[in-house]
Backbone as XML, in Angstrom:
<?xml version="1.0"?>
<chain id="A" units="angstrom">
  <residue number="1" name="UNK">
    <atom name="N" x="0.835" y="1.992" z="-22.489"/>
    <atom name="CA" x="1.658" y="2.325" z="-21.321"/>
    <atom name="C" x="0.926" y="1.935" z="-20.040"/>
  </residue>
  <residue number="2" name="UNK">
    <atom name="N" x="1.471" y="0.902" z="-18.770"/>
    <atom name="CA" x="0.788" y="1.111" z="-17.821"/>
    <atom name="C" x="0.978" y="2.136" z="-16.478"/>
  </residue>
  <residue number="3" name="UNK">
    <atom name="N" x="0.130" y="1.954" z="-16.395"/>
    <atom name="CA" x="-0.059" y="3.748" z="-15.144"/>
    <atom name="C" x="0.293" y="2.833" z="-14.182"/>
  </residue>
  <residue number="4" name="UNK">
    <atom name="N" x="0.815" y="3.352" z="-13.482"/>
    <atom name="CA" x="1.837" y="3.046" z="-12.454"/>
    <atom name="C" x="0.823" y="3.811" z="-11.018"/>
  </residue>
  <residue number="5" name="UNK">
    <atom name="N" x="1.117" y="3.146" z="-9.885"/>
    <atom name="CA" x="0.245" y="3.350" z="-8.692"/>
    <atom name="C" x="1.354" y="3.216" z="-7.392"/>
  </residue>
  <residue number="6" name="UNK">
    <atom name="N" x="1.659" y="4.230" z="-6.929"/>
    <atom name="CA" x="2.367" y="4.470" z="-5.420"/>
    <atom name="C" x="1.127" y="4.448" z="-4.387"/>
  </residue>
  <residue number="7" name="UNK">
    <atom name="N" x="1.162" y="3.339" z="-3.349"/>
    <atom name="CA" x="0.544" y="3.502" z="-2.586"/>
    <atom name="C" x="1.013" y="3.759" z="-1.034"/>
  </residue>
  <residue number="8" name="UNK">
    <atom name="N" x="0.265" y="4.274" z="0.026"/>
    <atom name="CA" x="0.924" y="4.383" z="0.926"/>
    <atom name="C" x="-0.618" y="3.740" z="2.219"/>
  </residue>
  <residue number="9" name="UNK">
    <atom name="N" x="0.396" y="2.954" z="3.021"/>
    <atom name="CA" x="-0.713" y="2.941" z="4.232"/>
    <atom name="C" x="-0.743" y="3.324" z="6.066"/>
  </residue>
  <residue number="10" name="UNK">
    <atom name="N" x="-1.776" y="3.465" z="6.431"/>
    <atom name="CA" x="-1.717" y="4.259" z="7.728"/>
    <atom name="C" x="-2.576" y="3.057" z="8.537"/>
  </residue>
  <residue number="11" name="UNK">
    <atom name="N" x="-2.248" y="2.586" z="9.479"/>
    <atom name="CA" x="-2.461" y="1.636" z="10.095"/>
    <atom name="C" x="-2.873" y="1.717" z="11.677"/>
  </residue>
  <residue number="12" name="UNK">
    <atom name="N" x="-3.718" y="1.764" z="12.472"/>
    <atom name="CA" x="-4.307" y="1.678" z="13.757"/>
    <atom name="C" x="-4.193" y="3.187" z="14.207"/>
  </residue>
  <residue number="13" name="UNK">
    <atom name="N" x="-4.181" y="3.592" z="13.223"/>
    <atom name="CA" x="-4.792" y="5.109" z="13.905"/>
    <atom name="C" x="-6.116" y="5.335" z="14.874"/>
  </residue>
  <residue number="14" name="UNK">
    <atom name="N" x="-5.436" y="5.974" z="15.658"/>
    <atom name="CA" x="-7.022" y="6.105" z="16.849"/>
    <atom name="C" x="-8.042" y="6.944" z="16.950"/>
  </residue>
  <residue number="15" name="UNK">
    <atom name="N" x="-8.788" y="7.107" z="15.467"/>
    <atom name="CA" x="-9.492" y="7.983" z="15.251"/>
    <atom name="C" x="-10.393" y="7.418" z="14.614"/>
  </residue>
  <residue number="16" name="UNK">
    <atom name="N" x="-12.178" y="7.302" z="14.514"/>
    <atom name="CA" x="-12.890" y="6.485" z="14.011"/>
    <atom name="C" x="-12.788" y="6.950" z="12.417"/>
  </residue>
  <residue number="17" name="UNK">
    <atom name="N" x="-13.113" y="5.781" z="11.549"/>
    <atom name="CA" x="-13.127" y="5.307" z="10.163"/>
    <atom name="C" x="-14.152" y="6.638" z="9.972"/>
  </residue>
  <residue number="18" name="UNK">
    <atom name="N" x="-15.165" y="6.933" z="10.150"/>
    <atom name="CA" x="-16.330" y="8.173" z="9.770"/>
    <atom name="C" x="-15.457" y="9.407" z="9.915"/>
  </residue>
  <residue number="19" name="UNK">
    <atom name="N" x="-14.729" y="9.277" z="10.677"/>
    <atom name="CA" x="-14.426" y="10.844" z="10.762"/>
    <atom name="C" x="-13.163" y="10.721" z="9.952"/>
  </residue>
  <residue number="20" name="UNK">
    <atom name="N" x="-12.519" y="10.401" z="9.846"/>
    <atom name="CA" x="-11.163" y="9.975" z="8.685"/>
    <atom name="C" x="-12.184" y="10.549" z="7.203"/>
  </residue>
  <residue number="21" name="UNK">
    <atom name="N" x="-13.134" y="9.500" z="7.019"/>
    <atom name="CA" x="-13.080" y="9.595" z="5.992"/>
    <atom name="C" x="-13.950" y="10.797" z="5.283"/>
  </residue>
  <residue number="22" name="UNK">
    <atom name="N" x="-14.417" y="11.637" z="6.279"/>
    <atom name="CA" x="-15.027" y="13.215" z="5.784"/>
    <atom name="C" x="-14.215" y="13.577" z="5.104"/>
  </residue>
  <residue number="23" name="UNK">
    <atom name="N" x="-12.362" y="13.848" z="5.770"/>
    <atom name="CA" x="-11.035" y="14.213" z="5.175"/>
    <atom name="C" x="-11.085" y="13.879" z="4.156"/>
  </residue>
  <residue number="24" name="UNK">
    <atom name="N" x="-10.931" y="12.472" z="3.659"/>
    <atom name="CA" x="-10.665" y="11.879" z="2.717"/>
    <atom name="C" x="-11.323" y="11.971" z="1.425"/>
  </residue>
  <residue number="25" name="UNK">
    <atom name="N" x="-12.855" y="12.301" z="1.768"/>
    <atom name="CA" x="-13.685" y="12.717" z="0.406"/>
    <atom name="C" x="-13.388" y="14.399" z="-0.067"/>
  </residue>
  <residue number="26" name="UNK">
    <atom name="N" x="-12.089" y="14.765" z="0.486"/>
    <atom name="CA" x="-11.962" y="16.571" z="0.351"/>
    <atom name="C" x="-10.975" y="16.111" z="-0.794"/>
  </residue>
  <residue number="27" name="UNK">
    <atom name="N" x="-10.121" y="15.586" z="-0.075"/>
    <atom name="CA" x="-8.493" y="15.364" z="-1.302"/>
    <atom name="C" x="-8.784" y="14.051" z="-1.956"/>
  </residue>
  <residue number="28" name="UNK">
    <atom name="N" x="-10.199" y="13.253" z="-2.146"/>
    <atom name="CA" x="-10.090" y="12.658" z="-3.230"/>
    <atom name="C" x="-9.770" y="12.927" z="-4.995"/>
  </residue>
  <residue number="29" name="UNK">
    <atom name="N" x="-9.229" y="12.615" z="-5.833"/>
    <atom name="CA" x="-9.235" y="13.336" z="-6.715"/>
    <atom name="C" x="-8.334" y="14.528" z="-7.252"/>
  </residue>
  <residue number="30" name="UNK">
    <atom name="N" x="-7.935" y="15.083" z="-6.298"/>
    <atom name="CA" x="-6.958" y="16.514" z="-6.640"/>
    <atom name="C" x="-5.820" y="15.935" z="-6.891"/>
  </residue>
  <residue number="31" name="UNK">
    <atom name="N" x="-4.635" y="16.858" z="-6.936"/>
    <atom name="CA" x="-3.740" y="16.912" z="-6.987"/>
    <atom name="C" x="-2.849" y="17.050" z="-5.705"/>
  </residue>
  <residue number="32" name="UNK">
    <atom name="N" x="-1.679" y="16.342" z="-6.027"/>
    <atom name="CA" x="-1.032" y="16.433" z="-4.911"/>
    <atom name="C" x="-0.593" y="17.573" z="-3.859"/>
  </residue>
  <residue number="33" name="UNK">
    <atom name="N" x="-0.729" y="18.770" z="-4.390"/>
    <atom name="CA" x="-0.164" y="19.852" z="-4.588"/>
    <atom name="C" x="-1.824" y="20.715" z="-3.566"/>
  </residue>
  <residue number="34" name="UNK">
    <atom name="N" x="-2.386" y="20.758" z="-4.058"/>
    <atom name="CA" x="-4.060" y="20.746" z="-3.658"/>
    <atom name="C" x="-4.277" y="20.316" z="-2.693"/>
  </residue>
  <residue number="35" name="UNK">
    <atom name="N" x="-4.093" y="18.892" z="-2.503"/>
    <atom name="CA" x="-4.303" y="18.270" z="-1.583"/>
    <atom name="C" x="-4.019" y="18.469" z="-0.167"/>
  </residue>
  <residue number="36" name="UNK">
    <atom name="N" x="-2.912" y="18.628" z="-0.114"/>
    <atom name="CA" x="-1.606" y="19.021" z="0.452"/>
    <atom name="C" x="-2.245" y="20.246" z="1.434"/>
  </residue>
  <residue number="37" name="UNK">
    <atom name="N" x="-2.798" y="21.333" z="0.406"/>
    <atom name="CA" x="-2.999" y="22.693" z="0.806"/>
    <atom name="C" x="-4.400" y="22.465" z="1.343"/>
  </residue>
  <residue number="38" name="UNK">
    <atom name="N" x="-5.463" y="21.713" z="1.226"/>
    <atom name="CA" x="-6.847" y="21.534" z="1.486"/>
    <atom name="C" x="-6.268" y="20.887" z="2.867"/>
  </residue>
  <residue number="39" name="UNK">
    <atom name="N" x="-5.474" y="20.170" z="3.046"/>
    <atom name="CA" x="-4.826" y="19.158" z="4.117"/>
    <atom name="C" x="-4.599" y="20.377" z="5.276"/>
  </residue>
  <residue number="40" name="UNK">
    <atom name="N" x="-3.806" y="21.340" z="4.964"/>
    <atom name="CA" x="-3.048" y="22.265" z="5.695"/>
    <atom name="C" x="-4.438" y="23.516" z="6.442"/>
  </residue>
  <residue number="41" name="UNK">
    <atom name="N" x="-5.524" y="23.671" z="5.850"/>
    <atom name="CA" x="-6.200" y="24.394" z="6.100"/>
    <atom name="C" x="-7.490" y="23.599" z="6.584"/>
  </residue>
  <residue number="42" name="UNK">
    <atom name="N" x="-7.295" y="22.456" z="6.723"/>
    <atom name="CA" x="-8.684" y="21.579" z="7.152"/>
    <atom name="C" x="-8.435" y="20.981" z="8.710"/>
  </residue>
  <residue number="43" name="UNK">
    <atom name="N" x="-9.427" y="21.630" z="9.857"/>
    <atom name="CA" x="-9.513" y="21.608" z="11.314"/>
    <atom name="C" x="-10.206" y="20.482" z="11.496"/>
  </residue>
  <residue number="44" name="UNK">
    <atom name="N" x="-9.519" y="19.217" z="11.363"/>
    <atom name="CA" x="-10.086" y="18.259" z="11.342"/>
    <atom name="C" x="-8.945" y="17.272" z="12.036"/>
  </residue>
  <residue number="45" name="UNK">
    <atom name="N" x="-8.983" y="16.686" z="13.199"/>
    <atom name="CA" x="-8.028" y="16.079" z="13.644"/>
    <atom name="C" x="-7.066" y="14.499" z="12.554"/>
  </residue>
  <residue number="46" name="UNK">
    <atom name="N" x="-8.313" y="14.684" z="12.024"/>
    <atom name="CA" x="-7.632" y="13.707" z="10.675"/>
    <atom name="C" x="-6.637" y="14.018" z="10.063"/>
  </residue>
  <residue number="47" name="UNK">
    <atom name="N" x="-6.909" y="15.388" z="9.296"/>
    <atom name="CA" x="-6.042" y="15.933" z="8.628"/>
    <atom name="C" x="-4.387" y="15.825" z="9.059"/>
  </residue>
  <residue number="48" name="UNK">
    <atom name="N" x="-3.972" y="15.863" z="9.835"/>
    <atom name="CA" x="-2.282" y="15.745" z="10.225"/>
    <atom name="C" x="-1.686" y="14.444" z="9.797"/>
  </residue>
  <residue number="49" name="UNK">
    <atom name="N" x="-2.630" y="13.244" z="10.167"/>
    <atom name="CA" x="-2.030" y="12.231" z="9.713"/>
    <atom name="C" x="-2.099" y="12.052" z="8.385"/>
  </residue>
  <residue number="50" name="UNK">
    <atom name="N" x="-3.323" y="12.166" z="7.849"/>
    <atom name="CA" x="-3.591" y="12.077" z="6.323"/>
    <atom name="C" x="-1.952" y="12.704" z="5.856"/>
  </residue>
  <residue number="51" name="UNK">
    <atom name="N" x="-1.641" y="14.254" z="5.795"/>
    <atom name="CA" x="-1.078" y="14.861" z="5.345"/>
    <atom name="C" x="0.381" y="14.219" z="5.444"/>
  </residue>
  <residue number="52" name="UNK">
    <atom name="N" x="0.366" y="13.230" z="6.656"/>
    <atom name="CA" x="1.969" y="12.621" z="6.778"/>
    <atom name="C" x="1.483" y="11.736" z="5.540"/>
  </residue>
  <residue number="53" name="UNK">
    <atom name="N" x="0.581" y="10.710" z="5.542"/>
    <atom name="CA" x="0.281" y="10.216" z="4.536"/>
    <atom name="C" x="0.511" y="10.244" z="3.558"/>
  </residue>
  <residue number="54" name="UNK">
    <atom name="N" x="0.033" y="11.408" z="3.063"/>
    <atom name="CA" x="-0.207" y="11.705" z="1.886"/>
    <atom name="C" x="1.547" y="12.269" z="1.128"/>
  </residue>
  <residue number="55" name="UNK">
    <atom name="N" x="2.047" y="13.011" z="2.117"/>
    <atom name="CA" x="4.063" y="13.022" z="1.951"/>
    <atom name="C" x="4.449" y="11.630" z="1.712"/>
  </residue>
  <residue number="56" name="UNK">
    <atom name="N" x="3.944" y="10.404" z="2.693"/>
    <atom name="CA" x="5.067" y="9.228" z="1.801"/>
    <atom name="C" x="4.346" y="8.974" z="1.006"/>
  </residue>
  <residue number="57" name="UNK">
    <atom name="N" x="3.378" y="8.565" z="0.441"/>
    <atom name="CA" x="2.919" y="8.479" z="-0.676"/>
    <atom name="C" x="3.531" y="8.708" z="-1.956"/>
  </residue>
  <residue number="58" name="UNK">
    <atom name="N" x="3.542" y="10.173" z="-1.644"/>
    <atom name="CA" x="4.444" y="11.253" z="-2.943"/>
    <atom name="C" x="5.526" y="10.655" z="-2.797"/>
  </residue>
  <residue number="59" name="UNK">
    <atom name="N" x="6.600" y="10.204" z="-1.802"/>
    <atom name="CA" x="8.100" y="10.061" z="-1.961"/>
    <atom name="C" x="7.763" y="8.578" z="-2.090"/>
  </residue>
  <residue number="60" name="UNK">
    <atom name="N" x="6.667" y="8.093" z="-1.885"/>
    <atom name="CA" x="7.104" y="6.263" z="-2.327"/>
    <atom name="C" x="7.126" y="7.037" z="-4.045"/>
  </residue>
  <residue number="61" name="UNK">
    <atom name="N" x="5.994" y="7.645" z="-4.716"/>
    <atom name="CA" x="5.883" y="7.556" z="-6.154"/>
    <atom name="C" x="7.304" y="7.596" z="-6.232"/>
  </residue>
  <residue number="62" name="UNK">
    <atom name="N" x="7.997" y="8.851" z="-5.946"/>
    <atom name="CA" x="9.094" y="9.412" z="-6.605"/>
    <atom name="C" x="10.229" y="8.571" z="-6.694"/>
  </residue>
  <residue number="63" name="UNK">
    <atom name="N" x="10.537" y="7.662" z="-5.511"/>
    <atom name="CA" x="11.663" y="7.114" z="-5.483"/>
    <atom name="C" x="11.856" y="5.698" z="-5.317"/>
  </residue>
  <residue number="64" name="UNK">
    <atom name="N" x="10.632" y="5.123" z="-5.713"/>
    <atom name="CA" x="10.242" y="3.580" z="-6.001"/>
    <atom name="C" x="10.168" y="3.439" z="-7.599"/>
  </residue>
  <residue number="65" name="UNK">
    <atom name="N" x="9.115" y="4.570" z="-7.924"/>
    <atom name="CA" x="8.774" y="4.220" z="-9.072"/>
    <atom name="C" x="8.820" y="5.414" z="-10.366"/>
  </residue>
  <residue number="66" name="UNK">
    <atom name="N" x="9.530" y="6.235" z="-10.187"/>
    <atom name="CA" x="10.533" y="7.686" z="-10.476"/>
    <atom name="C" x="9.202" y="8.123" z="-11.022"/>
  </residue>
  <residue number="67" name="UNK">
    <atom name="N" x="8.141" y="8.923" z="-10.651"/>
    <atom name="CA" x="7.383" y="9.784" z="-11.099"/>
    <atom name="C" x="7.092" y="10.444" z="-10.720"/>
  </residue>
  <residue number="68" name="UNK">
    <atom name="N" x="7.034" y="11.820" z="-11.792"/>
    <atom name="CA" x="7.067" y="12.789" z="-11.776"/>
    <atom name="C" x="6.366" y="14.207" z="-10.517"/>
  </residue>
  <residue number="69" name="UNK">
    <atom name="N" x="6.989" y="14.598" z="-9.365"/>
    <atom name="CA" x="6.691" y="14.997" z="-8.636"/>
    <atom name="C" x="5.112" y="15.992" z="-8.224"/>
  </residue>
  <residue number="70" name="UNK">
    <atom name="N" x="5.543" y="16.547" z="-9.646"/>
    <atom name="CA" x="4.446" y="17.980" z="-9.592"/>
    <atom name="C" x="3.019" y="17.147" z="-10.711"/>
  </residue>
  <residue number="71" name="UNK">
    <atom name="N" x="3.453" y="16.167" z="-11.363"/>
    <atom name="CA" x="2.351" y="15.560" z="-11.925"/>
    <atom name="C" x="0.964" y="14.154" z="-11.029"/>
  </residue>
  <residue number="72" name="UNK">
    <atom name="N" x="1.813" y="14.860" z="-9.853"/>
    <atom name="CA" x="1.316" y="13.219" z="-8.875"/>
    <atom name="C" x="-0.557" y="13.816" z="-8.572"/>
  </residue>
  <residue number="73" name="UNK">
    <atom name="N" x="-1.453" y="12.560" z="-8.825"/>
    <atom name="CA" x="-2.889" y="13.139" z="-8.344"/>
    <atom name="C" x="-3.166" y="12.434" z="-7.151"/>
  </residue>
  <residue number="74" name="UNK">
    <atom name="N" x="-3.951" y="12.350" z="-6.680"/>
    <atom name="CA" x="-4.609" y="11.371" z="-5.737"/>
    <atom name="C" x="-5.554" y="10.719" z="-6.135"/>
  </residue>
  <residue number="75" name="UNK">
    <atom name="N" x="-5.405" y="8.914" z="-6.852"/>
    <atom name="CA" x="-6.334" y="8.355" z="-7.336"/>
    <atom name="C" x="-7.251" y="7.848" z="-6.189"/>
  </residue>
  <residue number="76" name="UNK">
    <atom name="N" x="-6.840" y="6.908" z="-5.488"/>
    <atom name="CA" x="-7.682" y="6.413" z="-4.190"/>
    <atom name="C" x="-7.447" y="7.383" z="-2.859"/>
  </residue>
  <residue number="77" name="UNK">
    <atom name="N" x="-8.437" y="7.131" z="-2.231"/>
    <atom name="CA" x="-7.940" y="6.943" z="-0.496"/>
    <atom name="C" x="-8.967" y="6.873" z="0.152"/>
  </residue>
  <residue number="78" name="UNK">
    <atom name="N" x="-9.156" y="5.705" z="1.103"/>
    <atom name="CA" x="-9.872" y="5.407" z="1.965"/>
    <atom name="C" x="-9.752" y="4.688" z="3.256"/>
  </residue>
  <residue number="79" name="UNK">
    <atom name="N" x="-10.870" y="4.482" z="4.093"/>
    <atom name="CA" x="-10.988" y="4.167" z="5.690"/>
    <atom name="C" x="-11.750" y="2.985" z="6.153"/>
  </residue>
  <residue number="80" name="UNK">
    <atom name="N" x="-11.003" y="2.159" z="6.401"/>
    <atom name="CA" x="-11.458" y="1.100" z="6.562"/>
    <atom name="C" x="-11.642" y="0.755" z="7.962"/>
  </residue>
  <residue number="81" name="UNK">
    <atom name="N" x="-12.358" y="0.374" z="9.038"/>
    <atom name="CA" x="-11.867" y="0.279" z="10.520"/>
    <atom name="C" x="-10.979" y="-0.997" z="10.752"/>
  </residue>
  <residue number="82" name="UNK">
    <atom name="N" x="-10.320" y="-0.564" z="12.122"/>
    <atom name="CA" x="-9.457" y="-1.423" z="12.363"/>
    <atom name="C" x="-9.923" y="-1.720" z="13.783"/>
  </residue>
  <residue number="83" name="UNK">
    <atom name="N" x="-8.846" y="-2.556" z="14.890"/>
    <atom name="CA" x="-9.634" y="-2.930" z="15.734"/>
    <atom name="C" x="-10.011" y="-2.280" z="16.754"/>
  </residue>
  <residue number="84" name="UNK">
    <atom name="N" x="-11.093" y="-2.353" z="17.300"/>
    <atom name="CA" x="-12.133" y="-1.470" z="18.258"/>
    <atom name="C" x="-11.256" y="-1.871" z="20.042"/>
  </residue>
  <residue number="85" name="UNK">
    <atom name="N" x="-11.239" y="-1.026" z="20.653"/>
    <atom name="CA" x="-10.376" y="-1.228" z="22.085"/>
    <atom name="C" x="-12.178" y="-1.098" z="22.995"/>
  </residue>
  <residue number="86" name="UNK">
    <atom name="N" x="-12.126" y="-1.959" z="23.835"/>
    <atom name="CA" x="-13.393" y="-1.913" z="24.632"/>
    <atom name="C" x="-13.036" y="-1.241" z="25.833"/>
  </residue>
  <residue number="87" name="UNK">
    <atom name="N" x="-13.605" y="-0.383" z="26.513"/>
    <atom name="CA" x="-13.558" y="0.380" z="27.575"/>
    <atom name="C" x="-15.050" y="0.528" z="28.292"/>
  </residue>
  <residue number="88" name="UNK">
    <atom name="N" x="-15.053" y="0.372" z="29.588"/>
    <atom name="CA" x="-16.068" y="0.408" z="30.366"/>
    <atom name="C" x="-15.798" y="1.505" z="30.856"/>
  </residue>
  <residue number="89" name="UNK">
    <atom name="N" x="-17.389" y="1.854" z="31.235"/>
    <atom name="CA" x="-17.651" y="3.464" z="32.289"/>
    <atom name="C" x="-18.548" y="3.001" z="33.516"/>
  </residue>
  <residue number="90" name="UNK">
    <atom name="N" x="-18.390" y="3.070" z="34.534"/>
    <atom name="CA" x="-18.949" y="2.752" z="35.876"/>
    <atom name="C" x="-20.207" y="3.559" z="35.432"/>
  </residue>
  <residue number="91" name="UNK">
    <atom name="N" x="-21.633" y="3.481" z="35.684"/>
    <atom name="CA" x="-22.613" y="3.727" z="35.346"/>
    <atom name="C" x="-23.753" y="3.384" z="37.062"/>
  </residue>
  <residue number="92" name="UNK">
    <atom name="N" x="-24.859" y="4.232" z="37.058"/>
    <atom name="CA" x="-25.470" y="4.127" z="38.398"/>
    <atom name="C" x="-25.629" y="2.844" z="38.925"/>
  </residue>
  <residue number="93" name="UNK">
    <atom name="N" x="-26.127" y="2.064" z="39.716"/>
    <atom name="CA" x="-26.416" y="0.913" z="40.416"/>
    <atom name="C" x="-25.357" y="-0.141" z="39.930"/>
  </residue>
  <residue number="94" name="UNK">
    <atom name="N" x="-24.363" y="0.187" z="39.995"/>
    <atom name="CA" x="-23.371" y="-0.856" z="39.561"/>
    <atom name="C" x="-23.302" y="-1.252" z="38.326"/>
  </residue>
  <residue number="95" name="UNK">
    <atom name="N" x="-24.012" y="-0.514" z="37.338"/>
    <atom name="CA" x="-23.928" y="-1.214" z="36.013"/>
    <atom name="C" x="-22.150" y="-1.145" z="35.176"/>
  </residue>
  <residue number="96" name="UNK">
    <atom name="N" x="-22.000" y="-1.374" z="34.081"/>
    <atom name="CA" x="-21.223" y="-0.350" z="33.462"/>
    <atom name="C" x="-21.304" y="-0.403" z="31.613"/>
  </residue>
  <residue number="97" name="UNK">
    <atom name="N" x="-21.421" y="0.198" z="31.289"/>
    <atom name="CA" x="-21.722" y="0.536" z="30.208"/>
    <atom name="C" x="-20.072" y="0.449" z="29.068"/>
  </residue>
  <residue number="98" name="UNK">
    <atom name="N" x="-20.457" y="0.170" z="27.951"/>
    <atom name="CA" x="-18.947" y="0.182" z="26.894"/>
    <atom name="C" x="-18.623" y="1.172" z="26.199"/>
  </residue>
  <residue number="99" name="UNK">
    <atom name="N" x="-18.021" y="1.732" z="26.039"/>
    <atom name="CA" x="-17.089" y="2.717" z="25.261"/>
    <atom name="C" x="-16.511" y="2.053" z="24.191"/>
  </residue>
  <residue number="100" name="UNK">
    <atom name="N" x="-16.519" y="2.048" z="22.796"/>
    <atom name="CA" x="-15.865" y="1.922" z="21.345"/>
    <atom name="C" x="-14.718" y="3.303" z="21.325"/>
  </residue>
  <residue number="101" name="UNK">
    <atom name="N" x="-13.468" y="2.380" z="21.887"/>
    <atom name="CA" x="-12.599" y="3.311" z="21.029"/>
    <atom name="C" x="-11.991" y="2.892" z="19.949"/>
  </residue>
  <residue number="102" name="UNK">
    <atom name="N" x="-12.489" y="3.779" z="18.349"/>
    <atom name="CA" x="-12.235" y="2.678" z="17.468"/>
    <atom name="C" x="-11.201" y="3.421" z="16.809"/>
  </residue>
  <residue number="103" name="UNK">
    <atom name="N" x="-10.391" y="2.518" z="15.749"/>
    <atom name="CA" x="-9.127" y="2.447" z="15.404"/>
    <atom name="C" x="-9.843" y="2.379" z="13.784"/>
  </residue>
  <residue number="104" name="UNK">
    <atom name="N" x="-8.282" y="3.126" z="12.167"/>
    <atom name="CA" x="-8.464" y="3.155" z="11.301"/>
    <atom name="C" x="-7.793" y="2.734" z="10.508"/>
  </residue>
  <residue number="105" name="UNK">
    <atom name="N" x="-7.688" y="2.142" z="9.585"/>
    <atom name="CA" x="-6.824" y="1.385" z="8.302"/>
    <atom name="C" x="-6.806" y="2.571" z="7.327"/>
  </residue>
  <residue number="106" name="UNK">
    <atom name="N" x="-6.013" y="3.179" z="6.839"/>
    <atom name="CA" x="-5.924" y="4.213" z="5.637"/>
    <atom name="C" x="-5.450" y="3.902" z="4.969"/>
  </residue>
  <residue number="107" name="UNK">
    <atom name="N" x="-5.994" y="3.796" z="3.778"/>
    <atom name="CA" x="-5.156" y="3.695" z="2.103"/>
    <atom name="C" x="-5.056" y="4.951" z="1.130"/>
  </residue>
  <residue number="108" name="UNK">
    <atom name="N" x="-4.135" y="5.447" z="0.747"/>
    <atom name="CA" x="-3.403" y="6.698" z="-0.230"/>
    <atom name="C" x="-3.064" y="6.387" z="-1.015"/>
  </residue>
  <residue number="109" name="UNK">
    <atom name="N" x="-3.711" y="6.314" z="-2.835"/>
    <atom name="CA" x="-2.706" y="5.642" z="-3.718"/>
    <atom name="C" x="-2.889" y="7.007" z="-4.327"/>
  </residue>
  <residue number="110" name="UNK">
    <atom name="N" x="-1.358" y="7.491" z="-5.137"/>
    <atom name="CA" x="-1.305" y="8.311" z="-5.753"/>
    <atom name="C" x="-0.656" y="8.006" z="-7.533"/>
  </residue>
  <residue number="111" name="UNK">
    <atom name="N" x="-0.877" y="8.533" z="-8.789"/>
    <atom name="CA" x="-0.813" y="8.111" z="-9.791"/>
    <atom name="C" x="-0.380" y="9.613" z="-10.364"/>
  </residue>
  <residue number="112" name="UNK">
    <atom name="N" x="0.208" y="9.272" z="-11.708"/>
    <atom name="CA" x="0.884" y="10.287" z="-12.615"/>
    <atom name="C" x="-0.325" y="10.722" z="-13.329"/>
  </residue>
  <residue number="113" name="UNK">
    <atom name="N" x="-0.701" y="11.704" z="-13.443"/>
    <atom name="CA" x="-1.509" y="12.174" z="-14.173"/>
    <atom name="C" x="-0.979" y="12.419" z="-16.092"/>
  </residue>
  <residue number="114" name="UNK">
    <atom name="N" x="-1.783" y="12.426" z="-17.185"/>
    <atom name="CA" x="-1.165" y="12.307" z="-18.407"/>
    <atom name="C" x="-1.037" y="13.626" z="-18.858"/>
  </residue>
</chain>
């Protein structure tokens, strides 16, 4: 039988790749259901998007590839950076110094557990 893989992606989010992916090593692995709830109780500005995430994910499985709702795990998910916005700060004697505001690529694949 092949295992079947719903994936979902999150694209130029404005939150750096390191801090995404603290989130991401919590609900690696669990269950959807788990996840979800680790998602809901984690003060982590990541967490909100993940958690939209991590909803289409579940409804790509369900209604792309009809599987089973309450059996869904979280096989992957990770943070890849995306592109960095440059910003200057006026700094003493005329200098100015750069600011990285960096941006995140997210991947969510979720799978039927047996």
């Amino acid at each position: 039988m092949e295992n079947k893989v719903a994936k979902a992606y999150l694209r130029y989010v404005r939150i750096s790749p390191r801090k995404v992916q603290i989130v991401c090593d919590l609900i690696r692995g669990k269950d959807a259901g788990t996840a979800m709830a680790i998602l809901m109780q984690t003060h982590k500005s990541a967490s909100e998007p993940l958690m939209k995430l991590l909803k289409s994910a579940c409804a790509n499985a369900e209604n792309n590839f009809q599987m089973d709702p309450s059996k869904l795990v979280v096989s992957e998910v990770f943070a890849t950076p995306g592109p960095i916005l440059k910003r200057m700060m006026p700094r003493a004697q005329g200098r100015a110094y750069r600011i990285n505001k960096r941006t995140s690529h997210v991947t969510l694949a979720v799978t039927e557990k047996a």
